[in-house]
C-alpha positions, 0 to 999 in steps of 0.5 A: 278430521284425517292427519294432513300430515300423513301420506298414504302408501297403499301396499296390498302385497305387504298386507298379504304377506303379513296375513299369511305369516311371511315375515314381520311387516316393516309397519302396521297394515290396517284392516276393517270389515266396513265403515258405517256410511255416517262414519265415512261422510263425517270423516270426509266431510261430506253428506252421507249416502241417500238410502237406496238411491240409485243415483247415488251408486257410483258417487258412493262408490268414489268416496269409499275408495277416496276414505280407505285411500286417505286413512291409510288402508290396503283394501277396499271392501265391497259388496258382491252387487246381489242380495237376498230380499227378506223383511227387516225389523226397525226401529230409531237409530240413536247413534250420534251419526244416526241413520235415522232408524236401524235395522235387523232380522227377526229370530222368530219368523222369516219369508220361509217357514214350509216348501210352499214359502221356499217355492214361492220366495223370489230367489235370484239368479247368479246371472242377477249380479250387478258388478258395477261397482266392482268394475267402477272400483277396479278403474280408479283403485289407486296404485297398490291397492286391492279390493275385498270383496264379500259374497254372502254366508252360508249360515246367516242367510239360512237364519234371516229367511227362517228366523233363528227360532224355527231354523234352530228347530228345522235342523231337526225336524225339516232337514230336507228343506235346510238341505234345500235352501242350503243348495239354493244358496250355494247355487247363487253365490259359488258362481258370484264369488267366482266371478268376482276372483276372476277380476284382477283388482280383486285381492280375496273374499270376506264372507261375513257369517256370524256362527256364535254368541258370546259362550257357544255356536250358534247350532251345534258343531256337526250342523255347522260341518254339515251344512256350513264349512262346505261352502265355506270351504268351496269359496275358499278354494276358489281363492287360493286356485287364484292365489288370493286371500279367503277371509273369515268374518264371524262373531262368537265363540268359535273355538270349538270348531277353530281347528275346522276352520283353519285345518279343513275349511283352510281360512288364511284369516280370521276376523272379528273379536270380542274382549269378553270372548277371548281378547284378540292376543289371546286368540293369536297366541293359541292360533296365530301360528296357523292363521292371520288375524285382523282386528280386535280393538274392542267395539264397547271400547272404542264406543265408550272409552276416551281416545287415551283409553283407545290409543292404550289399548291398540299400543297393548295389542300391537305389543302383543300382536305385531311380533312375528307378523300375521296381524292386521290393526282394526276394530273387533267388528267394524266402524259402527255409526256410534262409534265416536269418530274421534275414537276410530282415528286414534286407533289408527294414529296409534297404529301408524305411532307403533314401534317395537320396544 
């Protein structure tokens, strides 16, 4: 399914420079969140990865790796190698490339409703962190290539082990315990993404933590200055003592709080959009002058539109997006399983098309 008539040319160094506004870049840079593992075993044709199969770690590994390479990206994106245990909700998956069922967080309950679950849960240790993946990856990394990779948010992990419901509830009436855990957090996943930077195959930190829905955030602004923007602000630090790129992943309306997080928080980018949000040239035209953007073809259209609909639309964003430089081509989220792959490759066909008017 690829274009054997295209030859990678990985250039970490020329993305960087594109994400932090140093000039236009002599073509369209690539950047994804993730691949869905259906959709990075349709396009290499090969079997998907067994769920949780140990055994599979490290040939899983080498065909992430193999796909970001052969599409034409400057990154690959992994995990941190620790993640929080918590009870998922299923249910059958109907995607074209299903996985057989999905999964997602209860909004009304979690593993910690009191200070006796919040003692009781099994938290991990940073020492607990498995780098081996990271360590496989950094071996055969091919030359120009960096990887991103993602330790856990702040705002997220507090909503999964609560459930939406009662931690919106326990911002006020249990502010000690959100404290509590917040501190727990910190304490386990600072020192991962310390580590992490530390490896030189390491370009920069993604943290995923989704902080809106389609018309506000998700808590209040000043919750999300107390408890939240510091540890983003801390991971982000740490990156930019190495010279490396901190990346903000989060769904929603964010703009009541997008000067905190460019002006105090200090991200180099921000990533993932939503048409019926605020279209991805919209938001660089108002904020593009200040931070790196990456993404913003739609999700709902690459999902049901045609590949003329999708290949007109990134040829709109590109117009609009590359002058100037700070722009990275990619979905608004990330390449979901139901995603028609067709779609997904003519969205980057048409990226690797563009040029300027």
């Amino acid at each position: 399914m690829s274009d054997s008539a295209f030859h990678p040319a990985p250039d970490f160094a020329g993305l960087r420079r594109t994400l932090l506004r140093q000039g236009e870049p002599a073509r369209v840079h690539q950047f994804e969140l993730k691949a869905d593992d259906e959709i990075i075993a349709a396009v290499l044709g090969v079997p998907p990865a067994a769920p949780r199969d140990p055994t599979e770690k490290d040939r899983w590994t080498r065909l992430q790796v193999q796909f970001w390479y052969q599409l034409g990206y400057d990154t690959v994106r992994l995990r941190c190698g620790l993640r929080l245990p918590m009870p998922r909700v299923t249910v059958g998956d109907t995607a074209a490339l299903s996985r057989g069922q999905r999964e997602w967080q209860s909004e009304s309950d979690g593993p910690i409703a009191s200070w006796d679950d919040f003692e009781r849960y099994p938290w991990p240790r940073a020492a607990d962190a498995d780098f081996s993946e990271i360590e496989l990856a950094s071996q055969i990394l091919p030359e120009g290539m960096k990887l991103i990779v993602s330790p856990y948010g702040m705002l997220e992990p507090l909503m999964w082990l609560m459930g939406y419901a009662p931690f919106a509830l326990a911002l006020y009436d249990a502010p000690d315990l959100i404290a509590a855990m917040v501190e727990r957090i910190w304490n386990i996943f600072v020192p991962i993404a310390d580590a992490l930077l530390d490896f030189d195959s390491v370009g920069g930190l993604i943290t995923g933590d989704d902080m809106g829905f389609k018309t506000a955030t998700m808590v209040a602004p000043e919750h999300l200055r107390r408890y939240i923007f510091p540890y983003h602000k801390k991971l982000a630090e740490l990156a930019h003592a190495r010279d490396k790129l901190y990346i903000l992943h989060s769904c929603g309306h964010l703009e009541t709080v997008m000067d905190d997080l460019i002006d105090d928080v200090k991200i180099d980018v921000k990533h993932s959009f939503e048409d019926v949000i605020i279209p991805v040239e919209q938001f660089k035209a108002r904020h593009g002058r200040r931070v790196g953007v990456a993404g913003g073809i739609d999700v709902d259209l690459l999902t049901r539109g045609t590949p003329d609909d999708v290949r007109a639309r990134t040829r709109q964003v590109l117009d609009a997006c590359m002058p100037g430089g700070g722009y990275a081509l990619g979905t608004g989220n990330s390449v979901a399983n139901y995603i028609p792959v067709r779609n997904y490759l003519a969205m980057l066909d048409e990226g690797r098309r563009w040029h300027p008017a």
